[in-house]
C-alpha positions in Angstrom: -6.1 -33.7 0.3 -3.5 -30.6 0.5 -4.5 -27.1 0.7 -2.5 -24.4 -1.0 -2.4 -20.3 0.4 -1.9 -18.3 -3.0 -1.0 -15.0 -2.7 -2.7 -12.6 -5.6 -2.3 -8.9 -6.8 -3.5 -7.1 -9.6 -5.0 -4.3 -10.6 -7.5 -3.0 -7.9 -7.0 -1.3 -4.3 -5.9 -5.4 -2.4 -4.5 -8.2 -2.5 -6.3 -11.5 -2.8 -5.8 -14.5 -0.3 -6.7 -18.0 -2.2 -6.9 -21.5 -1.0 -6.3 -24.0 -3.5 -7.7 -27.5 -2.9 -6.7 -30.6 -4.3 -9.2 -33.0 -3.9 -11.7 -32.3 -4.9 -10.0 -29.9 -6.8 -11.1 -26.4 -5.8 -9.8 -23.0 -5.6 -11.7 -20.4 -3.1 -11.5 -16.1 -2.1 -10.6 -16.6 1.7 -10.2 -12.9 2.0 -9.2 -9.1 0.9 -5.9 -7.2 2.4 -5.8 -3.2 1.7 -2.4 -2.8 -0.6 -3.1 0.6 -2.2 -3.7 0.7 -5.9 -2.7 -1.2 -8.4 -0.6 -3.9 -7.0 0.6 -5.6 -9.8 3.2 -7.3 -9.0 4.4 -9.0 -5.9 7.9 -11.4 -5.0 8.9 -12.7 -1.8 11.8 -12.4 0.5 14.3 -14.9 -0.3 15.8 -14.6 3.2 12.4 -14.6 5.0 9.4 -15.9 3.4 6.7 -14.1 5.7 8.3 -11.1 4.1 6.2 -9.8 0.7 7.3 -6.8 -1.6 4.7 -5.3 -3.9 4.5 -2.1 -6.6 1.6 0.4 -7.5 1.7 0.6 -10.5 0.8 4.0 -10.7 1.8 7.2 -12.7 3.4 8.5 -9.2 4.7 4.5 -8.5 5.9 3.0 -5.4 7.6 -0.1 -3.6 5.9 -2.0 -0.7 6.7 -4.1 2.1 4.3 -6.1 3.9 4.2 -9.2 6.3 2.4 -12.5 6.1 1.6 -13.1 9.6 1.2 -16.8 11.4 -2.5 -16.8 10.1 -1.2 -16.0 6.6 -3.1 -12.2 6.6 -1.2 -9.3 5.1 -0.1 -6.5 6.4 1.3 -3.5 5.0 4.7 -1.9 7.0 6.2 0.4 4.6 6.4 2.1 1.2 9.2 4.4 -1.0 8.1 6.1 -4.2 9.9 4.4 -7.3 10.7 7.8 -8.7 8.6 6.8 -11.8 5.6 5.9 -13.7 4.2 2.5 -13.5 6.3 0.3 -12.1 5.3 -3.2 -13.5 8.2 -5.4 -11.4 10.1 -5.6 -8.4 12.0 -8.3 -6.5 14.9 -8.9 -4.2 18.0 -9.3 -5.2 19.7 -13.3 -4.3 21.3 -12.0 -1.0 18.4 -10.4 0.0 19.9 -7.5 0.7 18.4 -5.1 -1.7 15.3 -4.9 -4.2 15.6 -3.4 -7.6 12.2 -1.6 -8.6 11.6 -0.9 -12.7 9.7 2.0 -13.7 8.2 1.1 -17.3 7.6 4.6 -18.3 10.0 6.6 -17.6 12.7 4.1 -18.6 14.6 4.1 -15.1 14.7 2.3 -11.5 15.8 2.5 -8.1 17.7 -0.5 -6.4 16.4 -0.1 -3.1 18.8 -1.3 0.5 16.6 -3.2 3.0 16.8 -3.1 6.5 17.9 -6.0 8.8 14.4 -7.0 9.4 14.0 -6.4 5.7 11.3 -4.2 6.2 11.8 -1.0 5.6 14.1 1.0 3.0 17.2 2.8 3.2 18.5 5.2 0.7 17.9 4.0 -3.4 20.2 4.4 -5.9 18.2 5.3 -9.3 19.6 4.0 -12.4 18.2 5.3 -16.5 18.4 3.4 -19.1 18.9 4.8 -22.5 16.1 5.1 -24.6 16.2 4.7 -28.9 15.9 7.6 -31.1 12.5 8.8 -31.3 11.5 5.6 -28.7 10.9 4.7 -24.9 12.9 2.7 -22.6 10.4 0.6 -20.7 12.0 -2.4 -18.4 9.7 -4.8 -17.8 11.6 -7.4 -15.8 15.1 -8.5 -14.4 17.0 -11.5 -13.6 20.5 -11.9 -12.3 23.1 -14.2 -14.1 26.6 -14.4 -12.0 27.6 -11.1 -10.2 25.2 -9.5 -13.1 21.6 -7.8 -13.3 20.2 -8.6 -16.5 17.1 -5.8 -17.3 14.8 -7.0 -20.2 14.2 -3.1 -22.1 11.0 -4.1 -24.1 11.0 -0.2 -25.6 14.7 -0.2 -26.7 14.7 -3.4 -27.5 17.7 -4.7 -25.2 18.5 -6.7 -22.2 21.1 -4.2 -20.7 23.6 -5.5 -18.5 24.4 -3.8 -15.3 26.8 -4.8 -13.0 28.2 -3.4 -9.1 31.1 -1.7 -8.2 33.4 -2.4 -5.3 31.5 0.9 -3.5 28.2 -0.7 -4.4 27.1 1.4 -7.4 25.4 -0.3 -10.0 25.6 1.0 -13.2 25.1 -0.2 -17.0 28.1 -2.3 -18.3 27.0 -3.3 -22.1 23.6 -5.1 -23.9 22.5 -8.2 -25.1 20.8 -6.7 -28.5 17.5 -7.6 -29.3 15.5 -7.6 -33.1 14.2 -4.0 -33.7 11.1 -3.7 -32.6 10.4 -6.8 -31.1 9.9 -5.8 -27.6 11.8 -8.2 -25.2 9.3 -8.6 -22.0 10.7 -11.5 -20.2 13.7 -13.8 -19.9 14.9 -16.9 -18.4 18.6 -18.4 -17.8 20.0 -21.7 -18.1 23.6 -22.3 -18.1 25.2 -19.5 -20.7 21.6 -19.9 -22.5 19.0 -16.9 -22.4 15.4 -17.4 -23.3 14.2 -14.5 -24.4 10.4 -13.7 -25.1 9.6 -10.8 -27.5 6.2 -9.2 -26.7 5.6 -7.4 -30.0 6.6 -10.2 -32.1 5.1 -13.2 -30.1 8.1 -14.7 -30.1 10.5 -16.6 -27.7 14.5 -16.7 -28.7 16.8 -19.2 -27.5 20.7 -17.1 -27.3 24.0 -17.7 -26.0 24.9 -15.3 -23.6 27.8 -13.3 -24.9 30.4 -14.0 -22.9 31.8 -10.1 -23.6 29.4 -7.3 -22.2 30.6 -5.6 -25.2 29.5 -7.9 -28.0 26.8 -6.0 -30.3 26.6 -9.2 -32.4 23.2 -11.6 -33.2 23.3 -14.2 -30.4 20.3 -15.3 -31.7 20.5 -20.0 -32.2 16.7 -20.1 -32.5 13.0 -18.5 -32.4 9.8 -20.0 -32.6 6.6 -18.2 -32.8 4.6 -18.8 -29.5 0.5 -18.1 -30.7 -1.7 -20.6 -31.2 -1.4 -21.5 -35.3 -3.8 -19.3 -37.6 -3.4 -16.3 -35.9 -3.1 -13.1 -37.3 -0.1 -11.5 -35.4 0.4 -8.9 -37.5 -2.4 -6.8 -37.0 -1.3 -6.0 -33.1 -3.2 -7.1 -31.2 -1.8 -10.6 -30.1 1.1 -10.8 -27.3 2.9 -12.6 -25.7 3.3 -11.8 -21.8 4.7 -14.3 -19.1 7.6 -16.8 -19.1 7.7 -19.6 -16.8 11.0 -21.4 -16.7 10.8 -23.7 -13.7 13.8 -25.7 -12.6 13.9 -29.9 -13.4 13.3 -31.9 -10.5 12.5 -35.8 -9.7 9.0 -35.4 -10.8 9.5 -33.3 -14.2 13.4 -34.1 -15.1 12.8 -32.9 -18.4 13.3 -28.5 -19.0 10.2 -27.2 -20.4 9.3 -23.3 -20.5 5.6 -22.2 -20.3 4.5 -18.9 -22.2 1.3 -16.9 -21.9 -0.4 -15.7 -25.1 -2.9 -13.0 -24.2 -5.4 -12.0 -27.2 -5.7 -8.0 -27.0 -8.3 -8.0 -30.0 -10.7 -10.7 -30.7 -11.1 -13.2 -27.9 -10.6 -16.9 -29.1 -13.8 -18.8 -27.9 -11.3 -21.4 -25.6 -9.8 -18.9 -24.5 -6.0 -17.3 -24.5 -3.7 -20.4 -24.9 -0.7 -21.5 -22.9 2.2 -22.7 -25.4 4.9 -25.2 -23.9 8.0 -25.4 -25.5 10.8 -28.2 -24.5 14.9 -27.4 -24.4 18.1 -28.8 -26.1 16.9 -27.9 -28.8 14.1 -25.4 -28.2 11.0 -26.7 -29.7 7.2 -26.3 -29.9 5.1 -29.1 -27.8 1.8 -27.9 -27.7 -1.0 -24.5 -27.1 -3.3 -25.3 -23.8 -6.4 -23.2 -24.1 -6.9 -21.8 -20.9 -10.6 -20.3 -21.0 -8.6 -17.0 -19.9 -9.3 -13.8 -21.6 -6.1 -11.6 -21.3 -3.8 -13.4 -19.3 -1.0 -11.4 -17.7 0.1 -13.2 -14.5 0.6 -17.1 -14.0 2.7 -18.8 -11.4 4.0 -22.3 -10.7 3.7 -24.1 -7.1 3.2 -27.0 -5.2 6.1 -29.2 -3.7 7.5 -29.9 -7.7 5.9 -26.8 -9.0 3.4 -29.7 -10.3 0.6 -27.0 -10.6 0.4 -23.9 -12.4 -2.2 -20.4 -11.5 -3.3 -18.0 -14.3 -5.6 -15.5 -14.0 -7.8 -13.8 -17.1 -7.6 -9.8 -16.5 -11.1 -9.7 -18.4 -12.2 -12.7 -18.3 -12.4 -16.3 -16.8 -11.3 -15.5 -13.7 -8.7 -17.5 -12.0 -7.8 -21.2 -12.9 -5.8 -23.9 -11.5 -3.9 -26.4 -13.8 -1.8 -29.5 -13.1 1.1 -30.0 -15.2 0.9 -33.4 -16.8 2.8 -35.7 -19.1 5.6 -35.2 -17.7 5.8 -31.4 -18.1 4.6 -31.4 -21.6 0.9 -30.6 -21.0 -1.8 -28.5 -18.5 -4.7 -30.2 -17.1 -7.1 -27.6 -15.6 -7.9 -28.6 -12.0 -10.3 -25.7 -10.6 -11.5 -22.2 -11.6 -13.2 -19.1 -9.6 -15.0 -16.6 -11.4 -16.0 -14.2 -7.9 -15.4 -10.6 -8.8 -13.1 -10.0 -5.8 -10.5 -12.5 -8.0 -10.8 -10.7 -11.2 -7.7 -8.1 -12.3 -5.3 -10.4 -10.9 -1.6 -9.9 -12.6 0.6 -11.8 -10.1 0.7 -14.7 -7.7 2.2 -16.3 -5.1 2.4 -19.7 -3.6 2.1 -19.8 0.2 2.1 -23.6 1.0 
């Protein structure tokens, strides 16, 4: 038997400690840490992982610190406002040295300098993105790829590229462009290779990189549709949300990505589906219905990221699935419908 510490925010006043059980497979509320409100999203500390960074996701947003002490409680040190409206990401940068918070609203963010104990915040640098005629910027998300910040823009419908100057400015270099109106949410790198999944048009691209920050042309190879088949998706109220992308290893030597549908209109009866596509080429495996109404947040863990958390925001609670098949398929493991675990929108795996 191995136990598991999971890490969950979401949309409510804490943040969730979970204990995830293998056998017999069970997944449990251990207890409640105060977080302020809406914590949607939280990342670790690459440099220190007792270290925790989390957003409100508020019209007045802000960024979070908070450590993980020996017993694995959380505690909050110190917050910054984000200088925008409802921040729905933040993360540290590789080194460590900074976090970049994105505002979804107000189409800007701050990338934030951390302290040697990586703790507390020194003075942000706020960068705007520009929004389309008669539209909204809203970054959702960000990756980096070399020396560069890649921003996924699911209002103006780019991933912009920003890069740092010798002074350590960062500022906006050129764009990746994106379909009109398909709402690029999140994206994952391999190589020169960008997965890209489109929100509003349930979607996930496969693109070449353009190896020119200033190339406006399609780098679109491929795009497959991501719902389940028979759904209606153009009546709005079907999207995509999450994109798992996790690195091949001993146990899974084969790439596969993992997207989460979320049904915003008429629930299916099994639930909101996982869809599992495979790489070189990009191709459809298979839908896992998840008995998840509205999933938002989903994580990987484990030693071989052999198990994967999703959470229903309205229903179904929180569920625990084992990838299987080599990758190609979910088998869930363990579910928890207690109140205190529903509105979760992020994880994080502990041990």
């Amino acid at each position: 038997m191995v136990k598991f510490t999971i890490l969950a925010g979401g949309y409510t006043t804490f943040i969730t400690r979970l204990l995830f059980q293998t056998s017999p497979p069970s997944l449990s509320v251990v207890d409640t840490y105060p977080a302020g409100n809406n914590v949607s999203w939280l990342s670790l500390s690459p440099l220190n992982k007792s270290v925790l960074y989390g957003t409100n996701e508020n019209t007045i947003g802000s960024l979070l610190s908070f450590t993980i002490d020996k017993s694995q409680a959380v505690h909050e040190v110190s917050s910054i406002p984000s200088l925008g409206n409802d921040p729905a990401f933040t993360a540290s940068l590789s080194d460590g040295k900074q976090a970049l918070i994105l505002n979804y609203n107000t189409g800007n963010g701050r990338f934030v300098p951390l302290s040697s104990d990586l703790l507390h915040f020194g003075s942000p640098q706020t960068i705007t993105f520009q929004a389309p005629v008669n539209g909204f910027s809203h970054p959702h998300f960000f990756t980096q790829y070399n020396s560069e910040v890649f921003v996924s823009d699911l209002g103006a419908d780019k991933i912009w590229r920003l890069s740092q100057e010798t002074n350590g400015t960062w500022f906006v270099t050129g764009y990746i462009p994106q379909p009109s109106g398909s709402g690029p949410r999140r994206v994952a790198i391999s190589g020169n290779t960008i997965y890209v999944l489109h929100e509003l048009f349930n979607s996930l691209s496969e693109q070449i990189i353009p190896a020119s920050r200033f190339s406006t042309a399609d780098p679109t190879i491929k795009t497959l549709l991501t719902t389940p088949p028979g759904v209606n998706t153009t009546n709005g109220t079907y999207h995509a949300a999450e994109l798992l992308f996790p690195k091949p290893n001993l146990l899974f030597p084969q790439e596969f990505l993992y997207v989460s549908n979320r049904d915003t209109g008429i629930p299916d009866p099994r639930g909101d589906s996982v869809a599992i596509f495979a790489t070189n080429p990009l191709r459809f495996v298979t839908q896992v219905y998840t008995g998840l109404d509205q999933i938002r947040g989903m994580e990987l863990g484990g030693p071989n990221n052999e198990y994967l958390i999703a959470a229903g925001l309205t229903d179904g609670g929180v569920a625990v699935f084992e990838r299987i098949d080599g990758g190609a398929s979910l088998k869930l493991l363990a579910r928890n419908t207690e109140a205190v675990s529903q509105d979760r929108s992020t994880f994080i795996w502990l041990t």
